[in-house]
DOBA-443255 format. One line per 2 residues: number of its first residue (from 0); their letters; for each residue y, x, z of C-alpha. Coordinates in steps of 0.2 Angstrom, whole numbers. Example, Ala and Ser with C-alpha at 12.3 -4.5 7.8 and 13.67 -1.06 7.14 Angstrom:
0	as	-22/62/39 | -5/68/36
END
This chain:
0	xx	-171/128/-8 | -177/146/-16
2	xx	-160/153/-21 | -153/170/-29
4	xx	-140/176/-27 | -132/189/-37
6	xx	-118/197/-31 | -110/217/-33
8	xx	-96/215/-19 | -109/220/-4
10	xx	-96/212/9 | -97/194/-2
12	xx	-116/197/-3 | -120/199/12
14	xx	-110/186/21 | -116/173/6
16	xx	-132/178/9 | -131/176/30
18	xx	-123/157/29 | -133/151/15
20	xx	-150/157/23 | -141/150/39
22	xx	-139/132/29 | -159/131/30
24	xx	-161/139/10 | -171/155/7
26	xx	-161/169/-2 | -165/184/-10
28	xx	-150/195/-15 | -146/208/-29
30	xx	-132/218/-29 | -134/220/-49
32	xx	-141/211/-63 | -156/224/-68
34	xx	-162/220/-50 | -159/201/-53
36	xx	-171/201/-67 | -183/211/-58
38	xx	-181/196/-44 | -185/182/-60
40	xx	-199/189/-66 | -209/190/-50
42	xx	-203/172/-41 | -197/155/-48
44	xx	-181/149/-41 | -173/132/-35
46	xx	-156/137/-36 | -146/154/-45
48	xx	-127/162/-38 | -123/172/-50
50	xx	-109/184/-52 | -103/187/-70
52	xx	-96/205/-69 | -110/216/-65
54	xx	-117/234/-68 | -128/238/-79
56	xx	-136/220/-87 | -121/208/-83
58	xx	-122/192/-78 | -123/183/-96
60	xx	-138/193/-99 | -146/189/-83
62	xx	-143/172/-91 | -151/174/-106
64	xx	-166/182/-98 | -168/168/-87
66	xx	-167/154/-102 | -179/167/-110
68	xx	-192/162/-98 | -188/145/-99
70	xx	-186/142/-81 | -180/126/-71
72	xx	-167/135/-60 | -152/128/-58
74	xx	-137/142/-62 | -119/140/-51
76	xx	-109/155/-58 | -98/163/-47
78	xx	-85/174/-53 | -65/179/-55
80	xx	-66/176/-70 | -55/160/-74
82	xx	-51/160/-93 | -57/142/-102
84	xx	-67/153/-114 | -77/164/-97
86	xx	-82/147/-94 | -86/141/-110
88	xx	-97/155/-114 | -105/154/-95
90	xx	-111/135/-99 | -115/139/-117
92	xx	-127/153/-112 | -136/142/-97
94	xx	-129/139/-84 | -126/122/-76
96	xx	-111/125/-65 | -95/138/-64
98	xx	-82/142/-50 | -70/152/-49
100	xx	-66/168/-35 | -58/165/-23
102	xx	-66/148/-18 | -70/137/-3
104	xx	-89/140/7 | -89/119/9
106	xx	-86/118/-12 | -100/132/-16
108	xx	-113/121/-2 | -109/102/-8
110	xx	-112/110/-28 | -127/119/-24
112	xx	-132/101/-16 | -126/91/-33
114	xx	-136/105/-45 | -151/103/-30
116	xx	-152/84/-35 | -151/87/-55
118	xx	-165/100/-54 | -176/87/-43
120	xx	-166/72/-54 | -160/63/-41
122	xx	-144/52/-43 | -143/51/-25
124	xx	-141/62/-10 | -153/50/1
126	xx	-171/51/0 | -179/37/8
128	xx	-198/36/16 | -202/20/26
130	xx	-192/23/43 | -185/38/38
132	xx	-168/42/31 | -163/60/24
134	xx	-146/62/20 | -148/78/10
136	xx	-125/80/6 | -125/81/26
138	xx	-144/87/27 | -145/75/42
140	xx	-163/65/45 | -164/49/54
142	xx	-178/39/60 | -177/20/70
144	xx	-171/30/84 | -157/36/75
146	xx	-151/56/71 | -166/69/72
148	xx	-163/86/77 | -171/96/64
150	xx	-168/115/61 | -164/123/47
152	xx	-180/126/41 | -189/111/48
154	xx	-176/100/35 | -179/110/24
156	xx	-197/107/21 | -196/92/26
158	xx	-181/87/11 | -195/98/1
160	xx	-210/90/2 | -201/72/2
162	xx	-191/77/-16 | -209/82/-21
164	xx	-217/68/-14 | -235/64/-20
166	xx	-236/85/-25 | -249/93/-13
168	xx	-242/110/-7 | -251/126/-2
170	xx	-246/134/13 | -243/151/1
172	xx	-233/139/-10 | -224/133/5
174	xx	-220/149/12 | -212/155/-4
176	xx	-202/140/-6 | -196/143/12
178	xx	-195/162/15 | -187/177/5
180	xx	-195/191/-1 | -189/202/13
182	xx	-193/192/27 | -208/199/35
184	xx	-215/183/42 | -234/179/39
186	xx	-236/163/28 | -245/156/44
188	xx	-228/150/50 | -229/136/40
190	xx	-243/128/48 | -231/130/66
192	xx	-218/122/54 | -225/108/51
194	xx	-233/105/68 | -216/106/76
196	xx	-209/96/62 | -223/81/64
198	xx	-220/82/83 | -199/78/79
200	xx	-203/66/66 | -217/56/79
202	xx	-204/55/93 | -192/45/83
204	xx	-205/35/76 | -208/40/60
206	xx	-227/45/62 | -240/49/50
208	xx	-230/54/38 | -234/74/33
210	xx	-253/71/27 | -265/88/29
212	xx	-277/89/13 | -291/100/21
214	xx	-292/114/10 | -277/111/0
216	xx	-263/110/10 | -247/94/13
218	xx	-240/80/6 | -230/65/10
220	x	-236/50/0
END
């Protein structure tokens, strides 16, 4: 997923921003919310972690902006917060989720999964495609052969363009899905992704199943 995190503490950023880039999602961090809408209004985003006390634009008004704009993204607040009316007001301005500092890494992951499924509309955490079996609550993929060895970002394209199935996607489209704005990767890594990804997927016998549209990019059907 393409998540944001918004954060002021740099210690909490920064090691948020490590393990969830580590759990295969690209992240892009701010450390306050005038810089979170500057991130907004120049990508879309799967998933938002927001703080609520921020400098400057705080976080309910990062959450009116983003509503502004009518986006899809799904909003976990994060904050210390713990009065019935901070999360009242949270979930009456936008966002989807609240929980509350301090709070369990495991808890943050499995409801970042639960609003990844809402935002795509799946009831369930397994995605199905002939042979193959993605487990996305314990991001595992498993073919005839049993468990495939995937890494973080070869499942995460590949839970990607199976959520999506049927949507042609670019390799630009891809690559900002995938990558963070800071990373300086070229979008061409995508095209090694999915080669490494189709050679996984072939050896446990699930072949064929990323399709090349010459010109327009990949789908599974």
């Amino acid at each position: 997923m393409r998540l944001l995190l918004v954060e002021d503490s740099t210690a909490l950023r920064e090691s948020l921003a490590l393990a969830l880039a580590a759990e295969g999602h690209a992240v892009d961090a701010a450390a306050d919310g005038t810089q979170a809408l500057g991130f907004l209004a120049h990508y879309d985003y799967d998933l938002m972690v927001l703080d609520l006390a921020l400098p400057g634009v705080d976080g309910l008004g990062v959450l009116d902006g983003l509503r502004a704009q009518r986006r899809a993204t799904r909003v976990l607040v994060l904050s210390a917060r713990d009065q019935v009316s901070d999360r009242v007001e949270a979930l009456n301005r936008g966002a989807d989720d609240y929980l509350v500092k301090p709070f369990a890494f495991d808890e943050l992951l499995a409801r970042l999964k639960a609003l990844a499924r809402r935002r795509f509309d799946d009831a369930s955490p397994r995605l199905v495609a002939g042979a193959l079996g993605v487990d996305t609550a314990t991001c595992l993929a498993t073919g005839p052969g049993g468990a495939i060895a995937l890494s973080p970002k070869e499942y995460a394209l590949l839970e990607l363009l199976l959520r999506e199935r049927g949507r042609v996607h670019t390799r630009n489209a891809l690559f900002e899905r995938l990558y963070a704005g800071s990373s300086t990767a070229s979008d061409k890594v995508i095209e090694v992704l999915v080669s490494t990804l189709r050679a996984k997927l072939a050896r446990a016998g699930v072949d064929g199943l990323i399709e090349t549209r010459r010109g327009f990019g990949y789908v599974v059907v």
